[in-house]
C-alpha positions in Angstrom: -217.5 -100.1 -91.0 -216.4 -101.2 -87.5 -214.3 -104.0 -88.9 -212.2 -101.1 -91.0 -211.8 -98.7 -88.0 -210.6 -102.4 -85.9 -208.1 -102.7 -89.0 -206.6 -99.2 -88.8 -206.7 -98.9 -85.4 -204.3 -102.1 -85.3 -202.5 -100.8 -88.1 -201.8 -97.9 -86.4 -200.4 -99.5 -83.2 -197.8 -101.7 -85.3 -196.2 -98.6 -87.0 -196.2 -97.0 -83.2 -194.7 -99.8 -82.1 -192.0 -100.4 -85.2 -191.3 -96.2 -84.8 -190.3 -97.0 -81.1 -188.4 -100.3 -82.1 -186.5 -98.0 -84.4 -185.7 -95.2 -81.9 -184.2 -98.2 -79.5 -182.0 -99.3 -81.7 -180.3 -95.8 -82.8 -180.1 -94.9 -79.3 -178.8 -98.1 -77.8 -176.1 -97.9 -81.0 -175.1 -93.8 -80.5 -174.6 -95.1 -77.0 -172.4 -98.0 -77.9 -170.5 -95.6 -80.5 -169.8 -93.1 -77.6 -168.5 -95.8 -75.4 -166.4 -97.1 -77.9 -165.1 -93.5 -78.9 -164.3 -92.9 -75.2 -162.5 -96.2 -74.7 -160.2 -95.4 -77.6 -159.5 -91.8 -76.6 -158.6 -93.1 -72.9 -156.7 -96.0 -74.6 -154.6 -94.0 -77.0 -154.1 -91.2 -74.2 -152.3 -93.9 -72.2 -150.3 -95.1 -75.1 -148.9 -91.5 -75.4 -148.4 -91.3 -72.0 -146.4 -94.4 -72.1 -144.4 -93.5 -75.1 -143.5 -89.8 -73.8 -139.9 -89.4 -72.6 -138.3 -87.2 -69.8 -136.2 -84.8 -71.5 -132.5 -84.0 -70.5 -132.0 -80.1 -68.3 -129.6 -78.9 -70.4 -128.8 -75.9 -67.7 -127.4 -79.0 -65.3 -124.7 -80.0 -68.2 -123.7 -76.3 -67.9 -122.9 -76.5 -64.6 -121.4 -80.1 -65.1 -119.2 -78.9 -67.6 -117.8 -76.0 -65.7 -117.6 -77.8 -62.5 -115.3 -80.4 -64.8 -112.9 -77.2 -65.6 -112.4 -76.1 -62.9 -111.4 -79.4 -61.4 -108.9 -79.4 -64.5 -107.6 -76.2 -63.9 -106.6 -77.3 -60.2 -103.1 -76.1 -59.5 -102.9 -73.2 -62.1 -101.3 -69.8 -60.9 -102.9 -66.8 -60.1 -107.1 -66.5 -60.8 -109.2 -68.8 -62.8 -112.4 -68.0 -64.2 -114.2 -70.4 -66.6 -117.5 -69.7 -68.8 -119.7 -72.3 -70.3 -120.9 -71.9 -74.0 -124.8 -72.2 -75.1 -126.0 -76.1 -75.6 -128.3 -76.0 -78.4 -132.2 -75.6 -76.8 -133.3 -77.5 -79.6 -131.7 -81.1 -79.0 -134.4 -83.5 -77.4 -131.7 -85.5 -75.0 -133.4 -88.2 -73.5 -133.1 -87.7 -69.3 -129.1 -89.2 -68.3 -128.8 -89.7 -64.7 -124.9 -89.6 -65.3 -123.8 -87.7 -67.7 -119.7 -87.5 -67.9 -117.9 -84.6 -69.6 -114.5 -85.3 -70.9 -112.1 -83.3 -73.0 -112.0 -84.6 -76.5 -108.6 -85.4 -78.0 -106.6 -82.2 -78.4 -108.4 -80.1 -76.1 -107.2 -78.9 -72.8 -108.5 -76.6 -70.3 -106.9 -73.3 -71.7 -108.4 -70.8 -73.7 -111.0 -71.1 -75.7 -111.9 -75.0 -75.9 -114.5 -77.6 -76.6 -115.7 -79.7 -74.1 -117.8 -83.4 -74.2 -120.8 -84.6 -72.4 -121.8 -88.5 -72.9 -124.6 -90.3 -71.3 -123.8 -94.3 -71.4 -127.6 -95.3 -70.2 -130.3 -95.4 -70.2 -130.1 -93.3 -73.9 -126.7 -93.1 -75.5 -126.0 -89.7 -76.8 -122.6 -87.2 -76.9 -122.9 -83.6 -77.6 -120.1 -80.7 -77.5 -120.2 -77.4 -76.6 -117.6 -74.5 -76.2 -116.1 -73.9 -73.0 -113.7 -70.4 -72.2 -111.1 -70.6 -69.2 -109.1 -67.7 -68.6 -106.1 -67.3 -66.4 -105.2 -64.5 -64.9 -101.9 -64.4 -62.8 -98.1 -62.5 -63.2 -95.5 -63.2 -65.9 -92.4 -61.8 -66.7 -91.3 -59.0 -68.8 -87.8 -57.4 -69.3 -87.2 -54.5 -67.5 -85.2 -53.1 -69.8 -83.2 -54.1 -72.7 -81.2 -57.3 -73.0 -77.7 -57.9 -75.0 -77.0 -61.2 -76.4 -75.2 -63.2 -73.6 -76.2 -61.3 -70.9 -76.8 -63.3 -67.8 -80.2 -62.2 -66.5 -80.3 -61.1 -63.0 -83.6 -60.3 -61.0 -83.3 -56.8 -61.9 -83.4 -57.5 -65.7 -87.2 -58.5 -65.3 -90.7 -57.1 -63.7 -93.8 -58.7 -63.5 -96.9 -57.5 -65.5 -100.7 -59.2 -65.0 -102.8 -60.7 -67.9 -104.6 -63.3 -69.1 -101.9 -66.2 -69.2 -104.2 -67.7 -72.0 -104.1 -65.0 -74.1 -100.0 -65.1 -74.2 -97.8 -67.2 -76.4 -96.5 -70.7 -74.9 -93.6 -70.8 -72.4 -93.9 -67.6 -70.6 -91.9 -67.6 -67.1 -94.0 -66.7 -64.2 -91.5 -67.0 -61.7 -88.2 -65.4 -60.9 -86.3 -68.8 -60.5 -87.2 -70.2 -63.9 -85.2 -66.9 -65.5 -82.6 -65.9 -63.1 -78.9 -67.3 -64.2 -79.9 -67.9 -67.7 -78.3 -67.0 -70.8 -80.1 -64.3 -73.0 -80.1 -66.2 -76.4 -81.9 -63.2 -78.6 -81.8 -59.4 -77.7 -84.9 -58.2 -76.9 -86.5 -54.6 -76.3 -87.6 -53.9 -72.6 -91.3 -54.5 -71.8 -90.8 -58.1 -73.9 -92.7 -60.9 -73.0 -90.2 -63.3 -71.7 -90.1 -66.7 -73.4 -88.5 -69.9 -72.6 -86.7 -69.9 -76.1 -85.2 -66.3 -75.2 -83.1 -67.1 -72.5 -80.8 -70.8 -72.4 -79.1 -72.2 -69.2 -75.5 -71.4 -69.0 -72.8 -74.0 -69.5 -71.8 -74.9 -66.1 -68.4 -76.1 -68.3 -66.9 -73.7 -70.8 -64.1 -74.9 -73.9 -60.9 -74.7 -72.6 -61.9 -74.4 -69.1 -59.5 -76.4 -65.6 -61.8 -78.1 -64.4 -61.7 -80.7 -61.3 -62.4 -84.3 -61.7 -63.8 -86.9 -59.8 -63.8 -90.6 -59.8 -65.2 -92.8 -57.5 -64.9 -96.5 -57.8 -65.6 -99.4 -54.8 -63.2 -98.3 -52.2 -61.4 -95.9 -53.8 -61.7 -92.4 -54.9 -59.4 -90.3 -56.9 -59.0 -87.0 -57.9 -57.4 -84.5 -60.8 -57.5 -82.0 -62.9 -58.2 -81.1 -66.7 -58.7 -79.4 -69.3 -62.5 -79.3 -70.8 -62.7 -79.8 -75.0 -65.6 -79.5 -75.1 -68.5 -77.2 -73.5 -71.3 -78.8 -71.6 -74.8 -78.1 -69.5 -75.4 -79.5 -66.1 -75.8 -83.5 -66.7 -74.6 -83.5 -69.8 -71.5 -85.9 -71.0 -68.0 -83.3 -71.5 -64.4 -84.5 -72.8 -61.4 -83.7 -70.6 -58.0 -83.6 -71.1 -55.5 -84.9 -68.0 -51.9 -84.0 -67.7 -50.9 -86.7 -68.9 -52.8 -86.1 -72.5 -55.5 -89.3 -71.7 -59.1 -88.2 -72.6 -61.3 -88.8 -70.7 -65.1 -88.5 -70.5 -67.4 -87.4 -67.7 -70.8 -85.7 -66.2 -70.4 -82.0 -66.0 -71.8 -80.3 -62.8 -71.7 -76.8 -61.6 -68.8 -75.2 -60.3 -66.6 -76.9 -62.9 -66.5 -80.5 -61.7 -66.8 -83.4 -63.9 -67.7 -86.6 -62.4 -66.2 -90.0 -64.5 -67.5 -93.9 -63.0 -65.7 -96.6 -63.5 
């Protein structure tokens, strides 16, 4: 009897002691498992870290872009005033530390435009984005209205304010650029006044005596003609002399013709 209570008391103790054996080892390997987990989770978290890139303000280009207009626009009459379009939110731009706006080919600061930003390094990337500048100074109008042939005088023309941008090409917005020309198209008063309305004047008409002038080393020598032909400032006119010789020369104002030899 005792030997049997010896036996199962012993057996007893080596199941204990297996149970326990067991319970090691699962905790020991959860513990391991956990370590492992954590290591990976720290490891990856530094991997995205690495891999995460700084992201380009797209407010600064804004103000890039407009302080590039305004430099452009440098020298323009009366008031500028230049707006910025919306850049896209959703473009991921890698970070540029200097980013260059440009106007791409057949753009210029006027009007509506589109402008260019490039970054060269450390990312290469170009975007575009639309761009107003407005202009807002005097221009000409007639005064009243204006014959064919007239020569304009100061009084022909008034000055009216607008956007210059909004106006077709080759307005006048000073007095000088009009004044003495030829009016080469009648136009209603309050006209906007255009560079293809009005011509300079010949300075020599057909048929007109003119004086001319010829310098030479040592010498100069001087007569008179009549023109053939009629001619601009600068440009080349035929005279007649007295003695029916043709001769051609530079026409300048007040009827003079200068001929080199």
């Amino acid at each position: 009897m005792r030997y049997f209570e010896d036996y199962f008391r012993v057996k007893t103790l080596g199941i204990a002691f297996v149970i326990v054996a067991l319970l090691t080892i699962v905790v020991l390997s959860g513990a391991s498992i956990a370590h492992a987990q954590t290591a990976s989770v720290n490891t990856g978290s530094k991997v995205a870290a690495s891999n995460q890139v700084v992201r380009q303000d797209l407010s600064t280009l804004k103000f890039k872009i407009i302080d590039f207009l305004k430099t452009q626009t440098i020298g323009y009459p009366g008031e500028v005033s230049v707006h910025a379009g919306a850049i896209d939110q959703h473009l991921r731009l890698a970070q540029c530390p200097d980013p260059q706006v440009f106007l791409p080919k057949g753009s210029r600061a006027w009007g509506k435009t589109s402008v260019g930003v490039r970054c060269n390094a450390p990312s290469a990337w170009t975007i575009y984005a639309q761009a107003t500048v407005n202009v807002s100074a005097q221009y000409l109008v007639a005064a009243a209205p204006l014959a064919q042939g007239r020569i304009v005088t100061s009084q022909d023309l008034i000055f009216e304010t607008g956007d210059l941008t909004q106006l077709p090409a080759g307005i006048f917005t000073e007095l000088d650029q009009a004044v003495g020309r030829l009016v080469n198209i009648s136009m209603n008063a309050g006209t906007v006044i255009r560079q293809e309305m009005l011509k300079i004047p010949p300075v020599v008409q057909q048929g007109q005596t003119v004086s001319i002038t010829s310098i030479g080393r040592g010498f100069r020598i001087s007569a008179e003609g009549k023109a053939i032909t009629k001619a601009n400032e600068g440009e080349l006119v035929k005279v007649k002399v007295a003695s029916g010789q043709v001769v051609t020369g530079i026409a300048r104002q007040g009827g003079l013709i200068e001929v080199g030899f």
